[in-house]
C-alpha positions as CSV (number, residue, x, y, z in Angstrom):
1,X,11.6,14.7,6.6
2,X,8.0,14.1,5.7
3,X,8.4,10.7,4.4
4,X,10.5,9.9,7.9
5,X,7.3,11.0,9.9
6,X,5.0,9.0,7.6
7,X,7.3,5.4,8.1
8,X,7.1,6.2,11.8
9,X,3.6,6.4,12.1
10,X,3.3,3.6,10.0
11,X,5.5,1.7,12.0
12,X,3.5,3.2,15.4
13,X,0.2,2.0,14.2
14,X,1.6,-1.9,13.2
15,X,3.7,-2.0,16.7
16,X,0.0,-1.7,18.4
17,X,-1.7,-3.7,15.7
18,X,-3.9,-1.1,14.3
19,X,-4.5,-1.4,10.7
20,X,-2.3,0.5,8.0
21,X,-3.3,3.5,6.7
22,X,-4.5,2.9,2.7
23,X,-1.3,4.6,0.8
24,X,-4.2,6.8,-1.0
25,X,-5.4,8.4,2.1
26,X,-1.1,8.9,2.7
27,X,-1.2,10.2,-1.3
28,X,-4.3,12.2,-0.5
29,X,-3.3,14.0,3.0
30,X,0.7,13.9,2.6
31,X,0.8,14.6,-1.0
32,X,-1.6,16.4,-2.4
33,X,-3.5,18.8,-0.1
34,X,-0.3,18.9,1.8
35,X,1.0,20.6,-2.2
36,X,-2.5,22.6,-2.3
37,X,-3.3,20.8,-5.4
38,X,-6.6,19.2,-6.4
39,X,-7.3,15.5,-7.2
40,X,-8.0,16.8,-11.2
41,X,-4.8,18.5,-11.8
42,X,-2.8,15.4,-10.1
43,X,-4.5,12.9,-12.1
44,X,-3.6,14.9,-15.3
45,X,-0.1,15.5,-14.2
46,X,-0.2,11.7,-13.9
47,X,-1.6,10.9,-17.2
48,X,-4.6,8.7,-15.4
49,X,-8.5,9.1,-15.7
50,X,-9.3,11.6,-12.2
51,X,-11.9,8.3,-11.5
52,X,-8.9,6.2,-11.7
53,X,-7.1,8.8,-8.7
54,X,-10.5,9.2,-6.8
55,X,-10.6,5.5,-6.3
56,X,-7.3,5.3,-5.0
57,X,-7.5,8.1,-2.6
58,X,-10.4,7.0,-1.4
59,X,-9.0,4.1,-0.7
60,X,-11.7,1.9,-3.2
61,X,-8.4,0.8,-5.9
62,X,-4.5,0.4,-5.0
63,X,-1.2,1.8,-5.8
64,X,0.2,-0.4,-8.9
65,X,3.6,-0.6,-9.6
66,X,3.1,1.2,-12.8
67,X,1.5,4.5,-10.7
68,X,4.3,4.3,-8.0
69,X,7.1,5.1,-10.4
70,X,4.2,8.0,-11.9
71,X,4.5,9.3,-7.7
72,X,8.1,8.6,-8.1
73,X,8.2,11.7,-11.1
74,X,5.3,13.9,-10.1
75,X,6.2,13.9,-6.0
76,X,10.2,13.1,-5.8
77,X,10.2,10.2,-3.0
78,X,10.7,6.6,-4.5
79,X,8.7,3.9,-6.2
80,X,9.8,1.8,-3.5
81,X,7.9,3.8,-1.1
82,X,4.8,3.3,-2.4
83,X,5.0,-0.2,-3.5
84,X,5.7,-1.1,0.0
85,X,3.3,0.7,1.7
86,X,0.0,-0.9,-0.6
87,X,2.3,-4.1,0.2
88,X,1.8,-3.6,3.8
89,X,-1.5,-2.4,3.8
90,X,-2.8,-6.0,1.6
91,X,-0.4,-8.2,3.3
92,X,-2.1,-7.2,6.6
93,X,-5.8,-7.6,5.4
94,X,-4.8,-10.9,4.2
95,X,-3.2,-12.2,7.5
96,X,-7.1,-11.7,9.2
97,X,-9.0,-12.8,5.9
98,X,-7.6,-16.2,5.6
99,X,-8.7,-19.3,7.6
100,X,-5.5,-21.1,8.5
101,X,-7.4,-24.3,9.7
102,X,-8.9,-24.5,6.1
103,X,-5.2,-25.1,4.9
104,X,-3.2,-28.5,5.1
105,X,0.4,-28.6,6.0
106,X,3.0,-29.6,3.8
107,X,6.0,-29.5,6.0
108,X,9.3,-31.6,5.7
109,X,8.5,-33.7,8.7
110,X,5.0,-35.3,7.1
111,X,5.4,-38.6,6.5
112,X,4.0,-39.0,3.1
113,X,7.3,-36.8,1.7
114,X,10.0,-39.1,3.5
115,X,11.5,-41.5,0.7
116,X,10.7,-45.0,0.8
């Protein structure tokens, strides 16, 4: 039920073009203060340095692959999850950061690829 409500917020917020939540605010509010736990005993449960955590809740570092299956064990949802969501949340940083008139086109109909 709780990860239901989280994809349809997320999917609220990128229908009006607002900017995705960082999946360590979702790992902070969701996850662990929803679980009454603190930020120390989840990074130990995790086997990471409680720096390492801090960054990513605080949205300063990202979910790695090798952390989502770690959430996978310690929280029961799927690695999946929460590849996709630091997925989304890059993916739609990097749509405003890069200057598309900076890049050259390389498309089938340019000339310089049709054969002689």
């Amino acid at each position: 039920m709780l990860l239901t409500l989280i994809i349809t917020k997320l999917n609220v917020m990128l229908k009006r073009g607002l900017p995705p939540v960082h999946p360590g605010e979702i790992l902070r509010e969701e996850y662990i203060k929803e679980r009454g736990v603190t930020i120390t005993q989840v990074a130990k449960g995790l086997g990471i340095a409680c720096e390492n955590l801090s960054a990513i809740v605080n949205g300063h570092a990202g979910i790695s692959p090798e952390l989502a299956v770690k959430l996978l064990e310690a929280f029961g949802n799927t690695t999946q999850f929460w590849v996709n969501l630091q997925k989304n949340y890059e993916v739609w940083h990097a749509e405003r950061k890069v200057d598309r008139r900076k890049i050259q086109h390389f498309g089938l109909s340019d000339s310089r690829f049709k054969s002689a």
